[in-house]
C-alpha positions, 0 to 999 in steps of 0.5 A: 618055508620048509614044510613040516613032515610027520614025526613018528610015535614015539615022538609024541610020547616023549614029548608028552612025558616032557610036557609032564616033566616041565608041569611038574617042575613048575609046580615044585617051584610055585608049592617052594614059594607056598610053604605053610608054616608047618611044612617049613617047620617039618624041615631039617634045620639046614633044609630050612635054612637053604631054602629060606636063604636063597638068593633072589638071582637063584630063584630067578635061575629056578623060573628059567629052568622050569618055565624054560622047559615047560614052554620048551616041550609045549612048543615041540609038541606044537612043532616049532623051531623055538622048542630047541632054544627053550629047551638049551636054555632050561639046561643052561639055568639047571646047570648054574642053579645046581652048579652054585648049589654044589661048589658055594654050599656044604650040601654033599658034604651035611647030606652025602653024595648020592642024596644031594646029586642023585635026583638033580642028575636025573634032571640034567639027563632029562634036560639032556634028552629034551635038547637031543629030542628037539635037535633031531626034531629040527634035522628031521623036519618034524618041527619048523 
Protein backbone atom coordinates (compact mmCIF):
# COMPACT_ATOMS: atom_id res chain seq x y z
CA UNK A 1 0.00 0.00 0.00
CA UNK A 2 1.17 3.39 -0.76
CA UNK A 3 1.67 5.43 1.81
CA UNK A 4 -0.70 8.56 2.33
CA UNK A 5 1.65 12.05 2.51
CA UNK A 6 0.14 15.11 3.79
CA UNK A 7 -1.58 17.55 1.86
CA UNK A 8 -1.08 21.16 1.97
CA UNK A 9 -3.56 23.77 3.63
CA UNK A 10 -5.36 24.70 1.12
CA UNK A 11 -6.46 21.52 0.42
CA UNK A 12 -8.19 21.20 3.74
CA UNK A 13 -10.37 24.32 2.86
CA UNK A 14 -11.20 23.29 -0.44
CA UNK A 15 -12.16 20.30 0.76
CA UNK A 16 -14.19 21.75 3.47
CA UNK A 17 -15.93 24.49 1.41
CA UNK A 18 -16.91 21.26 -1.00
CA UNK A 19 -17.85 19.36 2.10
CA UNK A 20 -20.53 22.44 2.47
CA UNK A 21 -21.15 22.66 -1.20
CA UNK A 22 -22.35 18.86 -1.31
CA UNK A 23 -24.74 19.47 2.25
CA UNK A 24 -26.19 22.27 0.51
CA UNK A 25 -27.35 20.49 -2.49
CA UNK A 26 -28.46 17.63 -0.53
CA UNK A 27 -30.58 19.83 1.34
CA UNK A 28 -31.93 21.79 -1.99
CA UNK A 29 -32.94 18.28 -2.80
CA UNK A 30 -34.54 17.01 0.62
CA UNK A 31 -36.54 20.82 1.05
CA UNK A 32 -37.80 20.25 -3.41
CA UNK A 33 -39.54 17.25 -2.19
CA UNK A 34 -41.20 19.24 1.22
CA UNK A 35 -42.86 21.99 -0.30
CA UNK A 36 -45.77 23.50 1.68
CA UNK A 37 -48.34 23.91 -0.16
CA UNK A 38 -48.06 27.85 0.14
CA UNK A 39 -44.22 27.68 -1.35
CA UNK A 40 -45.58 25.59 -4.45
CA UNK A 41 -48.25 28.34 -4.57
CA UNK A 42 -45.64 31.05 -4.53
CA UNK A 43 -44.14 29.83 -7.82
CA UNK A 44 -44.69 30.95 -11.29
CA UNK A 45 -47.15 28.89 -13.11
CA UNK A 46 -44.19 27.39 -15.05
CA UNK A 47 -41.89 27.09 -11.76
CA UNK A 48 -44.78 25.10 -10.55
CA UNK A 49 -45.35 22.91 -13.38
CA UNK A 50 -41.56 22.02 -13.73
CA UNK A 51 -41.23 21.04 -10.79
CA UNK A 52 -44.27 18.92 -10.03
CA UNK A 53 -43.57 17.27 -13.77
CA UNK A 54 -40.41 15.85 -13.03
CA UNK A 55 -39.88 12.76 -14.42
CA UNK A 56 -39.06 9.76 -11.43
CA UNK A 57 -35.59 9.06 -13.70
CA UNK A 58 -34.84 13.09 -13.18
CA UNK A 59 -35.17 13.03 -9.74
CA UNK A 60 -33.14 9.89 -9.32
CA UNK A 61 -30.34 11.64 -11.53
CA UNK A 62 -30.89 14.98 -8.97
CA UNK A 63 -29.89 12.07 -5.87
CA UNK A 64 -26.95 10.97 -7.83
CA UNK A 65 -25.63 14.32 -8.42
CA UNK A 66 -25.93 15.80 -4.81
CA UNK A 67 -25.34 12.55 -2.72
CA UNK A 68 -22.45 11.89 -5.20
CA UNK A 69 -21.02 14.66 -4.32
CA UNK A 70 -21.39 14.92 -0.72
CA UNK A 71 -20.19 11.47 -0.22
CA UNK A 72 -17.38 12.48 -2.69
CA UNK A 73 -15.91 15.48 -0.53
CA UNK A 74 -16.38 13.61 2.67
CA UNK A 75 -14.20 10.95 1.20
CA UNK A 76 -11.62 13.22 -0.01
CA UNK A 77 -11.30 14.67 3.44
CA UNK A 78 -11.00 11.51 4.84
CA UNK A 79 -8.58 10.59 1.77
CA UNK A 80 -9.44 7.73 0.08
CA UNK A 81 -9.17 6.88 -3.56
CA UNK A 82 -13.06 6.42 -4.00
CA UNK A 83 -13.39 10.37 -3.39
CA UNK A 84 -12.41 10.89 -7.28
CA UNK A 85 -15.18 8.22 -8.91
CA UNK A 86 -17.73 9.88 -6.64
CA UNK A 87 -16.89 13.24 -7.59
CA UNK A 88 -16.83 11.99 -11.94
CA UNK A 89 -19.99 10.64 -11.20
CA UNK A 90 -21.85 13.88 -9.44
CA UNK A 91 -20.66 15.43 -12.61
CA UNK A 92 -21.90 12.92 -14.89
CA UNK A 93 -25.50 13.17 -13.14
CA UNK A 94 -25.19 17.52 -13.32
CA UNK A 95 -24.63 17.34 -16.76
CA UNK A 96 -27.55 14.87 -18.00
CA UNK A 97 -30.20 16.49 -15.39
CA UNK A 98 -29.39 19.87 -16.82
CA UNK A 99 -28.54 18.73 -20.23
CA UNK A 100 -32.35 17.38 -20.47
CA UNK A 101 -33.34 20.46 -18.86
CA UNK A 102 -31.88 22.69 -21.55
CA UNK A 103 -32.53 20.55 -24.83
CA UNK A 104 -36.36 18.93 -24.01
CA UNK A 105 -37.69 22.25 -22.08
CA UNK A 106 -38.44 25.81 -23.21
CA UNK A 107 -36.66 27.17 -19.82
CA UNK A 108 -34.15 29.64 -21.70
CA UNK A 109 -36.40 30.53 -24.13
CA UNK A 110 -39.75 31.44 -20.90
CA UNK A 111 -36.88 32.38 -18.69
CA UNK A 112 -33.51 33.81 -20.79
CA UNK A 113 -30.27 32.70 -20.77
CA UNK A 114 -28.46 34.17 -18.17
CA UNK A 115 -31.38 33.28 -15.41
CA UNK A 116 -31.57 29.54 -16.71
CA UNK A 117 -28.00 28.63 -17.24
CA UNK A 118 -26.09 31.23 -14.88
CA UNK A 119 -26.25 29.24 -11.49
CA UNK A 120 -26.26 25.48 -13.05
CA UNK A 121 -22.78 26.92 -14.80
CA UNK A 122 -21.75 27.50 -11.54
CA UNK A 123 -22.62 23.98 -10.35
CA UNK A 124 -20.58 22.31 -13.15
CA UNK A 125 -17.45 24.47 -12.59
CA UNK A 126 -17.68 23.60 -9.07
CA UNK A 127 -17.95 19.97 -10.08
CA UNK A 128 -15.13 20.77 -12.52
CA UNK A 129 -12.73 21.74 -9.75
CA UNK A 130 -14.05 18.98 -7.17
CA UNK A 131 -12.75 16.27 -10.04
CA UNK A 132 -9.34 18.18 -10.50
CA UNK A 133 -9.02 18.45 -6.76
CA UNK A 134 -9.44 14.71 -6.13
CA UNK A 135 -7.10 13.77 -9.25
CA UNK A 136 -4.41 15.70 -8.25
CA UNK A 137 -5.23 14.46 -4.61
CA UNK A 138 -4.35 10.91 -6.17
CA UNK A 139 -1.22 11.86 -8.16
CA UNK A 140 -0.03 13.87 -5.22
CA UNK A 141 -0.45 10.77 -2.89
CA UNK A 142 -2.67 12.78 -0.27
CA UNK A 143 -5.48 10.23 -0.91
CA UNK A 144 -4.93 6.51 -1.13
Amino acid sequence: MTAKRKPPLWFWIAGVALLLWGVSGVAAFYMSFHLTPQALAALSDYDRKLHTDRATWFILVYGVAVWAGLLGALLLLFRRRLAPPLLVASLVAVIVMFGWMFLATDIIAVKGVVTAMGFPIVIVVIGTFAIWLGQRAAERGWIV
